[in-house]
C-alpha positions as CSV (number, residue, x, y, z in Angstrom):
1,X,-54.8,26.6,34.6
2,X,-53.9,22.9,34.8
3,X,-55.4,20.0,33.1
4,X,-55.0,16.3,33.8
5,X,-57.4,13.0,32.5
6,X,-57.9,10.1,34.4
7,X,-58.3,6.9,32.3
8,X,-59.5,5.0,35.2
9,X,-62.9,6.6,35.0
10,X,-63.3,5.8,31.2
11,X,-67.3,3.8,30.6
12,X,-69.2,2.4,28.3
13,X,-72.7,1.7,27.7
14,X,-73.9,-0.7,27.4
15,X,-70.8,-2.2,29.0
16,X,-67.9,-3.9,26.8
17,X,-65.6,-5.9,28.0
18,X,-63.2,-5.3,25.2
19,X,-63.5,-1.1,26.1
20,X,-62.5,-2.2,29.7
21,X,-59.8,-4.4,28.7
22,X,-58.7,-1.4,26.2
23,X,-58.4,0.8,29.7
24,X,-57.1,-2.1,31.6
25,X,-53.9,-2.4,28.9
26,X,-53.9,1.5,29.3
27,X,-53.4,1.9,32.9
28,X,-51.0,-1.5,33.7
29,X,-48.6,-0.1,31.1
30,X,-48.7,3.7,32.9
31,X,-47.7,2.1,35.9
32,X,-45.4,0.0,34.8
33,X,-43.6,3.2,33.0
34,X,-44.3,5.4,36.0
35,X,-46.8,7.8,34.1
36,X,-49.8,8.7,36.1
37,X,-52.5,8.0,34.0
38,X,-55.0,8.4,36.9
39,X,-53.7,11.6,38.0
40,X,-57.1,13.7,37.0
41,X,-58.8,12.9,40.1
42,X,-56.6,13.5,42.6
43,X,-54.8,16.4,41.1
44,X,-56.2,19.1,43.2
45,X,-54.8,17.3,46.3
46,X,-51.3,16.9,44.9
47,X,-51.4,20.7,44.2
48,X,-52.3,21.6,47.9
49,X,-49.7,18.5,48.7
50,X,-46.9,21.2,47.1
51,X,-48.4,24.4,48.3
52,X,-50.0,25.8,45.7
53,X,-53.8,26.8,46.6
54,X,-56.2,25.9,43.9
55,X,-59.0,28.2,44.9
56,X,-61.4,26.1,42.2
57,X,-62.1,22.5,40.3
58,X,-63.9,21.1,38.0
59,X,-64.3,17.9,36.9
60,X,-65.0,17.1,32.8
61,X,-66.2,13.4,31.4
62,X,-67.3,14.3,27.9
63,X,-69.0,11.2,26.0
64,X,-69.5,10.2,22.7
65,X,-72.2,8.5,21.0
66,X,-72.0,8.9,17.0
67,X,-68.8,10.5,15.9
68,X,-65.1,9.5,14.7
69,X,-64.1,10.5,18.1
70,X,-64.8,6.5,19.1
71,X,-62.0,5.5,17.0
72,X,-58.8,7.2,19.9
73,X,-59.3,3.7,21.8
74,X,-59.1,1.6,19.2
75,X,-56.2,3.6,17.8
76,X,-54.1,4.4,20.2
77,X,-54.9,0.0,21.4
78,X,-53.6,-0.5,18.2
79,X,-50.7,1.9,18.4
80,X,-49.2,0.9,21.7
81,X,-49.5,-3.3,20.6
82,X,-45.4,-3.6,20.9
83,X,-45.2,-1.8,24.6
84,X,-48.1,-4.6,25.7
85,X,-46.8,-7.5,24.3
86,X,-42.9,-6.2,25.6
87,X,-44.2,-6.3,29.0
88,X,-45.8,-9.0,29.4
89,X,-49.6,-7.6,29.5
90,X,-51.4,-9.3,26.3
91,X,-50.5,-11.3,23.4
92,X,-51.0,-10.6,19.6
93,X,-53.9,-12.5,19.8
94,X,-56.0,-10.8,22.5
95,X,-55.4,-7.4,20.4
96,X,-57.1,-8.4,17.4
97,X,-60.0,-10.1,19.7
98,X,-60.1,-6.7,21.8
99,X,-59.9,-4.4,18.6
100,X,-62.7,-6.6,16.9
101,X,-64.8,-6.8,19.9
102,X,-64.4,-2.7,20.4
103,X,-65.3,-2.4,16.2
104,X,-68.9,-3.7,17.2
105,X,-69.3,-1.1,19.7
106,X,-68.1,1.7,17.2
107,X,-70.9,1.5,14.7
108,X,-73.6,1.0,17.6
109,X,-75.3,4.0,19.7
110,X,-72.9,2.9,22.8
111,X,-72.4,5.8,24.8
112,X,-68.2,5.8,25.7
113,X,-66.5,7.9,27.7
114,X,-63.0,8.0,27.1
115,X,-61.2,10.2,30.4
116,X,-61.9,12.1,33.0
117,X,-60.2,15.6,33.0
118,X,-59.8,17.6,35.8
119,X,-58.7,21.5,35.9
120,X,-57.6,23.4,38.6
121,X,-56.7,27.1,38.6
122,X,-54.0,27.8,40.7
123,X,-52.0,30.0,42.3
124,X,-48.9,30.6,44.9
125,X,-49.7,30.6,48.3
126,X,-48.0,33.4,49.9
């Protein structure tokens, strides 16, 4: 069994531009470091791509709507501030606007969504 997230499929609701901007950050500094943070959704097709036969998928997207489980973005916004700033993506400033913005959201019934996962069971083809 393999699983992968996706963080371009991360929501919230009611929409929050400081959650998007959180993913935005997220994603430009993957690809700048050549991770794959979108890998998820296309990870049954990069299994077949190497010959492996993934006889099922399935698709998570768990949400979150009162629970400490909000705090990861802000977090992990908060621990990656050097990497941003170091390349070029956001200033000082913009995190601490972004990180307030996203606190208003926290205490609030906003439904967030934080990655997709996908799992695929594989196996050799022979």
């Amino acid at each position: 069994m393999c699983e992968e997230a996706d963080f371009s499929c991360a929501f919230c609701d009611p929409p929050s531009p400081a959650y998007e901007r959180c993913f935005e950050l997220f994603l430009a500094i993957s690809d700048i470091r050549g991770q794959h943070f979108r890998l998820g959704t296309t990870l049954y097709r990069v299994f077949q791509d190497v010959g492996l036969v993934a006889p099922s998928v399935s698709l998570v997207q768990p949400v979150v709507v009162r629970s400490d489980t909000k705090h990861l973005v802000d977090l992990s916004l908060l621990e990656a501030v050097d990497a941003f700033i170091e390349a070029g993506l956001t200033t000082q400033e913009e995190i601490v606007l972004t990180a307030c913005l996203f606190n208003l959201i926290r205490g609030k019934d906003a439904v967030v969504s934080q990655s997709v996962s996908s799992t695929n069971n594989t196996q050799l083809e022979r």
